[in-house]
LOSE-883483 format. One line per 4 residues: their letters; for each residue x, y, z of C-alpha. Coordinates in Angstrom, 3 decimals. Layout:
N
a) X,Y,Z; ...
***
This chain:
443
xxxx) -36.534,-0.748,-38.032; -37.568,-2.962,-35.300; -37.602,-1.247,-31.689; -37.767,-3.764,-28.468
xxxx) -39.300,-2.724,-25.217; -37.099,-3.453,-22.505; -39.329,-6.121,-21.129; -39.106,-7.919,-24.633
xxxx) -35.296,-7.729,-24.032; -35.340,-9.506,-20.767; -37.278,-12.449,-22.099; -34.276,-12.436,-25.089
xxxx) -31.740,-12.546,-22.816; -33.554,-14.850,-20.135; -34.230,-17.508,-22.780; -30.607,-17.396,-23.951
xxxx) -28.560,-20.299,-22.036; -25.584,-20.262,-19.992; -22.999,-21.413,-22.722; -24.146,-18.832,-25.082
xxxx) -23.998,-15.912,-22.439; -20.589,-17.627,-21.698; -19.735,-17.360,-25.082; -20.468,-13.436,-25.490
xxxx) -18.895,-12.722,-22.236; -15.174,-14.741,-23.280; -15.347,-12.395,-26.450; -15.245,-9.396,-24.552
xxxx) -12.237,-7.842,-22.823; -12.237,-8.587,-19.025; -13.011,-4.738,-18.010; -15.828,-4.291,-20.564
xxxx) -17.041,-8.114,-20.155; -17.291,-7.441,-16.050; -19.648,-4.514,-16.412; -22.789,-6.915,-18.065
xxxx) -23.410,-7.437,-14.107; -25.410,-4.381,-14.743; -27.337,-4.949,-17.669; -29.395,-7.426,-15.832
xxxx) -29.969,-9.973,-13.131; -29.878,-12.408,-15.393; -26.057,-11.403,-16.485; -25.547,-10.308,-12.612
xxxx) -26.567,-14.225,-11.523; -24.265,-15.551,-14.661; -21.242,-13.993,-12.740; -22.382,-15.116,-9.193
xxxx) -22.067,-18.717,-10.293; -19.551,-20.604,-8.640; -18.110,-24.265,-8.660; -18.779,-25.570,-5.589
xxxx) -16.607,-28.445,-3.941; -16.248,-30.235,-0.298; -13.566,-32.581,0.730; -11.308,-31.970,3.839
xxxx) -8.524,-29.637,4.488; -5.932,-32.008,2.812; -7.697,-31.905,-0.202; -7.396,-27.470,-0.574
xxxx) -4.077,-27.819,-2.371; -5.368,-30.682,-4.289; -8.470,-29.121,-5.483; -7.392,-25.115,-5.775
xxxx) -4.714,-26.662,-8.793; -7.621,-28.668,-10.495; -9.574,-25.850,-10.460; -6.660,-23.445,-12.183
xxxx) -5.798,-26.391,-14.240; -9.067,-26.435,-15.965; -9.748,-22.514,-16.311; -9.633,-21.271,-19.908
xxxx) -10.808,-18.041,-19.997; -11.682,-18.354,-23.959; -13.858,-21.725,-23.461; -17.407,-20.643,-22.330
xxxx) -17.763,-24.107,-20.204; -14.302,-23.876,-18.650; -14.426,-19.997,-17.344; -16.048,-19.865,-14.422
xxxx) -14.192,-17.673,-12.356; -15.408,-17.969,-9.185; -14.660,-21.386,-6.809; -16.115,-22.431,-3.433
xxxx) -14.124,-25.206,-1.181; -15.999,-26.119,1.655; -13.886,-28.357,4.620; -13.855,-29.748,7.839
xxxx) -15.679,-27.686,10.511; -17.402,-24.854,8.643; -13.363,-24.043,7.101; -13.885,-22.564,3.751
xxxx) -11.762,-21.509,0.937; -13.385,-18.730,-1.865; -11.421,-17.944,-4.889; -11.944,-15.584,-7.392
xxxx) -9.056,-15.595,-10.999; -9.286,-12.483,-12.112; -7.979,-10.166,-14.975; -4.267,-10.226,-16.041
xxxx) -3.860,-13.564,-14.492; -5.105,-12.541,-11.058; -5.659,-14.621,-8.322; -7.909,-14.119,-5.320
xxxx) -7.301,-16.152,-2.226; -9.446,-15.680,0.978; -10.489,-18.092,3.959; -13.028,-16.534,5.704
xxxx) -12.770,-17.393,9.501; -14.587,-15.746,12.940; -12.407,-13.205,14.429; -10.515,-14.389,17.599
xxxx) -9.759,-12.047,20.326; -6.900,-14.110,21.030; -6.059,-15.942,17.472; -3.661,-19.057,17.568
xxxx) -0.184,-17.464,15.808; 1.324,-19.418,12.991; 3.993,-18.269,10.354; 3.580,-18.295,6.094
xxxx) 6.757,-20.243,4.711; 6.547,-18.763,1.001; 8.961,-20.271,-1.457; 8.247,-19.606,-5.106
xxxx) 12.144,-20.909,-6.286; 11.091,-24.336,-5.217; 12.078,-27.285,-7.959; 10.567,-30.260,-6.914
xxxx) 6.651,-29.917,-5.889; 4.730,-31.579,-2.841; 4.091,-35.285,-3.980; 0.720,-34.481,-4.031
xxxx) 0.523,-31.454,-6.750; 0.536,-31.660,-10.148; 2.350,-28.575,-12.277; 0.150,-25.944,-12.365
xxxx) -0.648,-24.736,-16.020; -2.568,-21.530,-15.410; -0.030,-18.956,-15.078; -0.262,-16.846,-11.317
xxxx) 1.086,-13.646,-12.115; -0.531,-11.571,-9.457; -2.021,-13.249,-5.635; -4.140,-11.919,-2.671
xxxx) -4.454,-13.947,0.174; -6.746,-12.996,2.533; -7.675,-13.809,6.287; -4.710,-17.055,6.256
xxxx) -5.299,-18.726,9.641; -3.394,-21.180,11.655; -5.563,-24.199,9.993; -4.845,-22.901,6.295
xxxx) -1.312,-21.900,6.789; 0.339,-24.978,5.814; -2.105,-25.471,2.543; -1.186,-21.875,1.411
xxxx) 2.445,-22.623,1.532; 1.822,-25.610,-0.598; -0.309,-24.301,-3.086; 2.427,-21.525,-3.638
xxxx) 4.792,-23.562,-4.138; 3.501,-23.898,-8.062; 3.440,-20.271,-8.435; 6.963,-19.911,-9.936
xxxx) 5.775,-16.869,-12.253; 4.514,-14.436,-9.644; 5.427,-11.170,-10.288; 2.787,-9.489,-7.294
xxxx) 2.015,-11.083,-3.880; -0.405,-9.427,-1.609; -1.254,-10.302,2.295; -4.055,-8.841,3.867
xxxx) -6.503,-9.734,7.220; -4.502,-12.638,8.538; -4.866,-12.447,12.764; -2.501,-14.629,14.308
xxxx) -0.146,-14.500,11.620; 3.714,-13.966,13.586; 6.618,-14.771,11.033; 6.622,-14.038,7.159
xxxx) 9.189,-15.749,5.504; 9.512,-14.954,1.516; 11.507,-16.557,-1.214; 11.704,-15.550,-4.811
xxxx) 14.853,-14.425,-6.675; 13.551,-14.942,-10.377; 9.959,-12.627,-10.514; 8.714,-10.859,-7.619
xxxx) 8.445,-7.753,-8.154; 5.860,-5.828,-5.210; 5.121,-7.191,-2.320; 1.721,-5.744,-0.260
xxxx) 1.035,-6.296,3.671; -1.723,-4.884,5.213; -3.718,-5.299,8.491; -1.822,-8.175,10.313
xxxx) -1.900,-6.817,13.204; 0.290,-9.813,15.208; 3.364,-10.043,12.526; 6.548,-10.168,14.347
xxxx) 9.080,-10.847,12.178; 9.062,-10.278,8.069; 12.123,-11.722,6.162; 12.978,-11.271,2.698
xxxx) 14.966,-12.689,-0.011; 14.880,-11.371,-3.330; 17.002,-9.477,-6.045; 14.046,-8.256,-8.050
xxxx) 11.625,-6.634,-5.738; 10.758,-2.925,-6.530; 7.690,-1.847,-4.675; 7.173,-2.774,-1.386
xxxx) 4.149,-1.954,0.919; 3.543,-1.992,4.631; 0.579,-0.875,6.508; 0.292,-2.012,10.370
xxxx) 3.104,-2.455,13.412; 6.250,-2.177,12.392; 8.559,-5.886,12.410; 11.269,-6.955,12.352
xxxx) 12.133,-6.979,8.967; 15.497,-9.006,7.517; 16.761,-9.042,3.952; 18.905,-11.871,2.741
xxxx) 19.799,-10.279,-0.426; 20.078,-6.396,-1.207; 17.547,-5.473,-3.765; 16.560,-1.573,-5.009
xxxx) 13.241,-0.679,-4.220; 11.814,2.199,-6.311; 8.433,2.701,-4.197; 8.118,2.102,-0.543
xxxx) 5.353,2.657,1.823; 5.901,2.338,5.986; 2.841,3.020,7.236; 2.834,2.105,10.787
xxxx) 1.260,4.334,12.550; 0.629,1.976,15.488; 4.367,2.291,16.375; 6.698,-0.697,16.407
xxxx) 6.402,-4.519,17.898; 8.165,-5.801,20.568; 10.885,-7.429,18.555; 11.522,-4.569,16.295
xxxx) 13.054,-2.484,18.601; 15.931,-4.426,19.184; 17.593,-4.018,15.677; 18.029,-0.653,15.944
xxxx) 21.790,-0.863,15.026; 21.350,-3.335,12.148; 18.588,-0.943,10.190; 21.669,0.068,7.551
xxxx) 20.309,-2.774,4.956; 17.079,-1.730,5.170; 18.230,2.114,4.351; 20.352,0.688,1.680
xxxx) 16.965,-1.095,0.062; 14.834,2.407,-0.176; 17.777,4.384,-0.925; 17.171,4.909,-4.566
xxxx) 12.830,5.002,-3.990; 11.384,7.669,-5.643; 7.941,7.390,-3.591; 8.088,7.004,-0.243
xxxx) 5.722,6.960,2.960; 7.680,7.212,5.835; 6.114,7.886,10.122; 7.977,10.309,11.316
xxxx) 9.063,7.884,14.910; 10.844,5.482,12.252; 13.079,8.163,11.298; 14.064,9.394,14.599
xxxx) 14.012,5.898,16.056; 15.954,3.900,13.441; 17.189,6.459,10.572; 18.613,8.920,12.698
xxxx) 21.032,6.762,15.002; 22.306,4.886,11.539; 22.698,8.147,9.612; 24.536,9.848,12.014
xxxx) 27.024,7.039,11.640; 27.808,7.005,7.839; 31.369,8.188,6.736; 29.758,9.874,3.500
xxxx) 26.575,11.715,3.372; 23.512,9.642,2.827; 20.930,10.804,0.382; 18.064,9.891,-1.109
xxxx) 18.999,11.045,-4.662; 16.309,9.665,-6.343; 13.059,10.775,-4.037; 10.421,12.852,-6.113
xxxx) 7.210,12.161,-3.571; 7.067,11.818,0.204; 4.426,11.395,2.100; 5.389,12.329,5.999
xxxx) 2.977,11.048,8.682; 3.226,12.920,12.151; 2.305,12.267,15.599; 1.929,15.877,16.595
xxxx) -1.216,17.663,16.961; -0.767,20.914,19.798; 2.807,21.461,19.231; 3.886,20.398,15.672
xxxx) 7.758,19.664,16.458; 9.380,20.249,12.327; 13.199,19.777,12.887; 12.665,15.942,12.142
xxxx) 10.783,16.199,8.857; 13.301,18.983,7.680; 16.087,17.167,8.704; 14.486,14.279,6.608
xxxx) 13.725,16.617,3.551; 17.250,18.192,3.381; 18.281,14.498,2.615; 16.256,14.710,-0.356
xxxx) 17.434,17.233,-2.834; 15.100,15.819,-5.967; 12.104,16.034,-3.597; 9.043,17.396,-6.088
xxxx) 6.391,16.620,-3.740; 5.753,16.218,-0.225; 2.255,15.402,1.575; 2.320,15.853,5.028
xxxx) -0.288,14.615,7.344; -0.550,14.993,11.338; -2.563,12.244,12.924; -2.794,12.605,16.695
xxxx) -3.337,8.567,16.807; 0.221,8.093,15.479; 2.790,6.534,17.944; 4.971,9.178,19.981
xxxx) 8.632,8.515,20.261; 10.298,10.462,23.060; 13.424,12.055,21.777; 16.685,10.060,23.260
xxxx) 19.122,12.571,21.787; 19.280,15.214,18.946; 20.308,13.076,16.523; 18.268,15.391,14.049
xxxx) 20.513,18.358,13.742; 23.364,15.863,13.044; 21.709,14.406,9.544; 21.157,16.879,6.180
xxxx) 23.178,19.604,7.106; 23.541,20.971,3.643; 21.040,20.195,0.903; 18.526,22.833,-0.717
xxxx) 15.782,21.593,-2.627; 15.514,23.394,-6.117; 12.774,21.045,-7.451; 9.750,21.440,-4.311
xxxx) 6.569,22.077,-6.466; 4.093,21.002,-4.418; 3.431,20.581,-0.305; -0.049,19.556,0.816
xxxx) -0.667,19.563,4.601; -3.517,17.855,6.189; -4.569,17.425,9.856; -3.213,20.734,11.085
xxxx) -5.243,22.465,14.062; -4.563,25.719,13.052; -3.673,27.923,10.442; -0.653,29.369,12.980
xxxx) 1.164,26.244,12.704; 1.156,25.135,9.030; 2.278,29.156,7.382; 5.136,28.611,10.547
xxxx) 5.803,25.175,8.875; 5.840,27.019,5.593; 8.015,29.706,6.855; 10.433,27.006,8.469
xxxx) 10.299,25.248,4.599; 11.371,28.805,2.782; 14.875,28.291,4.612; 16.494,25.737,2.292
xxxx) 13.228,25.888,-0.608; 14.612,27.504,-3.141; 11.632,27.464,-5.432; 8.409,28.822,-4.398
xxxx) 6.106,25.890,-3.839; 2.603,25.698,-4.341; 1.335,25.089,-0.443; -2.202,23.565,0.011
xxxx) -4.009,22.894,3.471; -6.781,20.010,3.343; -9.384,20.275,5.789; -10.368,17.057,7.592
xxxx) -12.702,15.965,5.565; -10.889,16.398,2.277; -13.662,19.068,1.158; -11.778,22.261,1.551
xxxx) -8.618,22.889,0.205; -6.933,26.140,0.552; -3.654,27.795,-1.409; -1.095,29.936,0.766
xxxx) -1.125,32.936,-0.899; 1.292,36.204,-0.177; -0.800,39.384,0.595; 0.613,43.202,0.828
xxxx) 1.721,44.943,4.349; -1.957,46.543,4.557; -4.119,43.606,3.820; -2.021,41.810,6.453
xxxx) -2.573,44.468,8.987; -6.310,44.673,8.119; -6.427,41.071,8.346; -4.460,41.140,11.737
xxxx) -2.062,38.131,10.538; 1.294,40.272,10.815; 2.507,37.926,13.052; 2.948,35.366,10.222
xxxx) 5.566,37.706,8.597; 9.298,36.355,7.050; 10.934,38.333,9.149; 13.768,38.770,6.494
xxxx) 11.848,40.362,3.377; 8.318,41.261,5.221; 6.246,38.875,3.443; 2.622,38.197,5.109
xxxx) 0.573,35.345,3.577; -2.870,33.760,4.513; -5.096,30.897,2.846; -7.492,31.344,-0.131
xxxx) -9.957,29.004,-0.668; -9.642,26.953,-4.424; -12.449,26.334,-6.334; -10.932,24.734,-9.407
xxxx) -8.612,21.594,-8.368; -8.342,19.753,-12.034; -5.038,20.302,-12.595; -3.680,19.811,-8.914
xxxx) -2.678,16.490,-7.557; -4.258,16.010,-4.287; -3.212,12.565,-3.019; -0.230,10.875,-2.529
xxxx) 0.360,7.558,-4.650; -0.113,5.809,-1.180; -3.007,7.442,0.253; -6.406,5.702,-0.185
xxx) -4.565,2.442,-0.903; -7.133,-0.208,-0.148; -6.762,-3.812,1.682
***
């Protein structure tokens, strides 16, 4: 048996060229074929190589297609994944394809303190192509855009144009960027905005969409066509633009799209400011029948104010897990009227397995949150407080009469069977699910 030194290795794999690396890299699924970046910097420099191209702005549409167009993943002189477009000015265009027919669009640009707003037309149901396009004959399935400015607007909206098959869509980074307008009733399925911080108005038309994403100020958001979504996340913590408080008394589509989600992130000044006033208004009971993980964001930190979030819960009566997070940084709505007493008057929740909290000052305030929960709960819940830092996690545990009064935490009793309970610290966490589908969700 012949052994090789590792330095005899490099010079093997140095002297091999770039079609035969090519070559072993195309056999090899995408996952496994990524990691030979580590073997070596020859293999790391193999996946660093780009095409490289320069023309002006009116050539981006132009040139992203011919660069699609000639991508064949299983010929070793045609898969170069990685694409440079340089343009007028210092404008560039990077593009990665990726795995699964992934596509990777960003335009790096300077941040502007006060960026030039522009709007992202995005029609994917168009028949008849800018004159300037050919059909496009790799497949887009799944598409990131990042950091779309005011000079690249128009080009994107072009270029998408050819994507007729895209199932995901994903915005991220784009400053300036005021008006969304989408378009796809034969494959969209999830839709992902995050970071764009100046978006004003989002509009939607789709049957198909399922999973729908938000992260940033809230919009004004339109739907042309009602469509079920099965997992929605409203993170906007940074409270709501200017525009998006005035449709306060047309928010009933918008219910009627997450009505049947069975993950949800929901802030808990969307509810009062928008949910409650519609709710209170339906003939029948609204419900979200279908709910089985919530993750409720708070703006409370000394005074944790719970008849919102349990007037939210009670609408959920197939609720298995709920995450609930206090971030002081979260925009405060002042209450305008009790509109929270008026909504789930009725429903116990018989299915409540799980409730992590995170964020909470003290230890007072989460067992009173857990005492509050024990009123319509019908189960006994596992209950889990996260410190800050996600290190320490702690189970609520019930404790006899004389520990308590050792202890001196009496005054966290149930008043109605004389239960006292305090936190234990876990030590093994393998079989408990600590995060929320949405949490950790990157741009």
């Amino acid at each position: 048996m012949i052994w090789f030194s590792e330095e005899i290795m490099d010079d093997f794999i140095s002297s091999l060229t770039d079609e035969m690396l090519l070559h072993i890299i195309s056999l090899l699924p995408f996952e496994s074929a990524i990691q030979t970046i580590f073997l070596s910097k020859r293999w790391k420099l193999l996946w660093q190589k780009s095409l490289v191209h320069h023309g002006t702005k009116e050539d981006l549409a132009t040139a992203i297609c011919s660069f699609l167009n000639t991508f064949n993943e299983h010929n070793p002189s045609k898969n170069t994944r990685k694409f440079e477009f340089y343009f007028d000015d210092g404008g560039v265009l990077l593009a990665f394809v990726g795995p699964n027919s992934k596509l990777h669009l960003c335009f790096p640009t300077e941040k502007r303190e006060f960026p030039i707003p522009f709007g992202l037309h995005l029609n994917f149901d168009q028949q008849n192509l800018p004159p300037q396009l050919s059909p496009c004959t790799f497949f887009v399935k799944s598409l990131h855009l990042v950091s779309v400015s005011h000079l690249t607007n128009e080009t994107v909206s072009s270029i998408l144009s050819n994507f007729q098959y895209l199932e995901t869509l994903k915005i991220t980074g784009c400053f300036g960027l005021r008006t969304i307008n989408i378009g796809s009733e034969k494959k969209l399925v999830k839709l992902t905005i995050f970071e764009c911080p100046d978006l004003k108005f989002l509009h939607i038309r789709s049957y198909k969409l399922k999973t729908f994403h938000y992260r940033g100020i809230l919009p004004w958001f339109g739907t042309q066509n009602h469509f079920n979504l099965a997992d929605a996340m409203l993170d906007c913590r940074e409270g709501p633009s200017e525009d998006s408080l005035l449709y306060v008394k047309n928010i009933d589509p918008v219910l009627l799209t997450i009505k049947n989600v069975a993950v949800l992130t929901l802030c808990k000044w969307i509810f009062k400011a928008f949910f409650c006033p519609s709710l209170s208004t339906f003939l029948v009971e609204f419900q979200f029948y279908n709910l089985k993980e919530l993750w409720w964001i708070d703006d409370s930190d000394e005074r944790f104010d719970n008849d919102a979030m349990v007037s939210f819960l009670k609408l959920c009566p197939s609720l298995e897990q709920l995450f609930v997070t206090i971030d002081p940084k979260t925009y405060h709505l002042e209450s305008t009227a009790n509109y929270a007493i008026q909504v789930g008057k009725t429903t116990q929740l018989r299915h409540l397995k799980l409730v992590k909290l995170e964020g909470f000052p003290n230890m007072e305030m989460e067992i009173l949150l857990s005492n509050r929960l024990r009123e319509f709960v019908i189960a006994e819940p596992l209950i889990l407080s996260s410190s800050s830092d996600g290190t320490c996690l702690q189970r609520l545990s019930k404790i006899p009469f004389h520990k308590a009064m050792l202890n001196r935490v009496g005054n966290f009793e149930t008043y109605e069977h004389k239960w006292f309970y305090e936190f234990v610290e876990l030590s093994d966490l393998s079989h408990i699910n600590l995060k929320h589908l949405h949490m950790g969700l990157q741009t």
